[in-house]
Phi, psi and omega in degrees: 000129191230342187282119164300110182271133172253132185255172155242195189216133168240125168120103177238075200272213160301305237234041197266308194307333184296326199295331196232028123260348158288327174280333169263001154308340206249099192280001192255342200236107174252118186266099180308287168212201160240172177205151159193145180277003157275095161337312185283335198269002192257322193292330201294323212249347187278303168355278215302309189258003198081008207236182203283165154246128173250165175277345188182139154349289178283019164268323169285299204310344185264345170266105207300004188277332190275127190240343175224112192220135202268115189272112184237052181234187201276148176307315157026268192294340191269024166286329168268324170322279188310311157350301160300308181283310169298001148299307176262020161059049183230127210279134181234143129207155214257175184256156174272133039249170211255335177166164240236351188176147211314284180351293190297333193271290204268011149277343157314278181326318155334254165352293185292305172351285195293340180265351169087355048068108173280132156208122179232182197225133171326086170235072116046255169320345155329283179307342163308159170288338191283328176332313197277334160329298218260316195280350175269352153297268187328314193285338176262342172092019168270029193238350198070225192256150180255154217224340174181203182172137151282060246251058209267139207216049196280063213246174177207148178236116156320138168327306187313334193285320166325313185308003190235170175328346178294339198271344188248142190282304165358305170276303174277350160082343164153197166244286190264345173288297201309327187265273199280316205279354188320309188269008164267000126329297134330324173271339161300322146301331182266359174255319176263351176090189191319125162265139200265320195190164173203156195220131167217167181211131176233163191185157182253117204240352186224298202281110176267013203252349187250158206238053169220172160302106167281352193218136187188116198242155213190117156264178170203168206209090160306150180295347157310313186109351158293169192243143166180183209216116170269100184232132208203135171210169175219024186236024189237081169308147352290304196116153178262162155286130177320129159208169186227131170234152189227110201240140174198183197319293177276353172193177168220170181206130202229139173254099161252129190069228164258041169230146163275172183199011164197145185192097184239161166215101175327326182279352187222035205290035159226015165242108168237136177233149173190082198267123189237031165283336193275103200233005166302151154256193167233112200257325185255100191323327221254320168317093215210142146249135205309312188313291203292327182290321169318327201273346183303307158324328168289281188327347172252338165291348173271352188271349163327282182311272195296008194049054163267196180236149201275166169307301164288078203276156178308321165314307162329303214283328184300310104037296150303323200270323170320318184306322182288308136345282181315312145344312212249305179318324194286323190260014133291305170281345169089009151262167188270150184252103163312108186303322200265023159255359175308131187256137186274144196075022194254000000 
C-alpha cells in the first residue's frame, strides 16, 4: 500500500489528541482537516497540527481530498454525521458507542453495507500486546477449559464531569457501560465469545442529577457455558485501573489497563507474570494508547487497501452495545434477559 489516504476529523474533544496523533505517526495518513462546534478549540487544533478549519461538519464531509473521516463526537450526533458520509461516499471511523439505540445502530450498518462504505468503531484495546498474549495463550491451550471472566471497570468522575452530553442518554447512548466500560467490554467479548443471557442490576448511586447509569453489576451466562460478571461505576474513589480476568481450569490471566500483570499455567511453568507495582488509577478520560489506536488505524488502511473488512466491523461494535441494551432491560424487569430474544433493533 502506497497511496496517501486523507483524513478529516469532526470532534476535537479529550480523546482527539491520541486520534491525531496516531494519524500523524502513519506515513500512509495525511490529516487533511477539522470541525468542531467550538471554533476556538478546532483553530486551536488545525495551529497545532498543520491542517484546515472547516466551518461546519458538511464542509468537511463534502470535501473531496476527504476520503476517510473520522467521528469523535458524542454518538448523539452521529446520526446525521454517518448520514452525511453515505452521501458523500466517505469511508468512517467512530469513537464507541457507535450510536444511542439498537434501532439507529442497524440503520447505520444498513446504510453503509448498501453504499460500499468501511465503517468501523474505536475498540482499541483489540490491538494491545497484552490482548495478543492472551489470545495466544488461550489458542495454545494453555489456560485449559476457560471457565469464567471477569470484566470490571471501577473508576470515578467527579459530579462535573457529567455537566456535558454525558449525563443524557439521549447523547451519550447510556452511561458508564456506554462511556467507560465498553471496551473492556468488547474485549472480553471478543475473547469469550457470543453471551447466551444476563440478570442484571443498574443504578445512579453518586450522580443523581443525570438520566443514565453510574454504577452497574451483570451476571452473564455464555453460550459456551461459561460464566462472568461485569462489574462498572463510575462513583468508587479514587478508581481502579479497568480489568479483565480470564480465568480458567489449568491457568489464568488478569490484564489491567493494556498490560497483563498476572499470568500462571500448570501448562507453562517457565513462563509466569506478576506484576504488584501498578498503582496508577484512571483519573484521566483522555488517557489511551496512541500505539494500540494506531495499530487500529493501520488495520483499516489495510481493509481499505485489500477490500476486507477491518478487525472491528461495525456489526461488532454492535454487539457490545447490544450486551448493554440487555443489560439495562434486565434491571428494569427484574429478569434475566435472554440475547437471542432481543427482537432486533428493538
Amino acid at each position: 500500500m502506497s497511496k496517501i489516504v486523507n483524513v478529516g476529523v469532526i470532534g476535537c474533544g479529550t480523546i482527539s489528541k491520541a486520534h491525531f496523533e496516531a494519524i500523524q505517526a502513519n506515513h500512509l495518513m495525511k490529516l487533511i482537516g477539522v470541525a468542531d462546534h467550538d471554533s476556538k478549540k478546532a483553530k486551536s487544533v488545525s495551529q497545532q497540527y498543520g491542517c484546515k478549519v472547516y466551518s461546519n461538519n458538511l464542509e468537511l464531509i463534502s470535501d473531496p481530498d476527504i476520503q476517510v473521516v473520522v467521528l469523535l463526537t458524542p454518538p448523539g450526533y452521529h446520526n446525521d454525521l454517518i448520514q452525511l458520509c453515505v452521501r458523500y461516499k466517505k469511508n468512517i471511523l467512530a469513537e464507541k458507542p457507535i450510536g444511542t439505540s439498537l434501532e439507529k445502530i442497524d440503520t447505520y450498518i444498513k446504510l453503509c453495507e448498501q453504499s460500499g462504505i468501511l465503517f468501523s468503531v474505536i475498540s482499541q484495546h483489540r490491538f494491545d500486546q497484552a490482548t495478543t498474549f492472551l489470545r495466544d495463550k488461550i489458542k495454545g491451550g494453555k489456560l485449559g477449559k476457560v471457565i469464567g471472566t471477569n470484566c470490571i471497570v471501577n473508576w470515578y468522575r467527579d459530579p462535573n464531569y457529567y455537566d456535558s452530553w454525558r449525563g443524557f442518554r439521549e447523547l451519550a447512548g447510556g452511561g458508564v457501560l456506554a462511556i467507560q466500560a465498553i471496551h473492556t467490554i468488547d474485549l472480553m467479548l471478543w475473547i469469550m465469545g457470543e453471551v447466551d443471557s444476563v440478570k442484571a442490576y443498574t443504578d445512579r448511586t453518586f450522580h443523581q442529577t443525570i438520566d443514565v447509569e453510574d454504577t452497574a453489576m451483570a451476571c452473564l451466562k455464555f453460550q459456551s457455558g461459561s460464566l462472568g460478571v461485569i462489574s462498572a461505576t463510575t462513583s468508587a474513589f479514587p478508581g481502579y485501573p479497568a480489568r479483565l480476568d480470564i480465568l480458567g481450569t489449568e491457568g489464568s490471566l488478569t490484564i489491567e489497563g493494556d498490560e497483563v500483570v498476572f499470568y500462571q499455567s500448570k501448562l507453562d511453568k517457565h513462563e509466569k507474570v506478576l506484576v504488584t507495582d501498578k498503582k496508577e488509577t484512571v483519573a484521566d478520560p483522555g488517557q489511551v494508547s496512541i500505539q494500540s489506536i494506531g495499530a487500529q488505524y493501520q488495520d483499516f488502511l489495510e481493509a481499505l487497501d485489500q477490500g476486507r473488512k477491518p478487525l472491528v466491523t461495525s456489526e461488532e461494535a454492535r454487539k457490545a452495545f447490544q450486551l448493554l441494551h440487555a443489560i439495562n432491560k434486565s434491571s428494569e424487569s427484574g429478569e434475566e434477559i435472554k440475547l437471542h430474544e432481543l427482537i432486533k433493533g428493538v
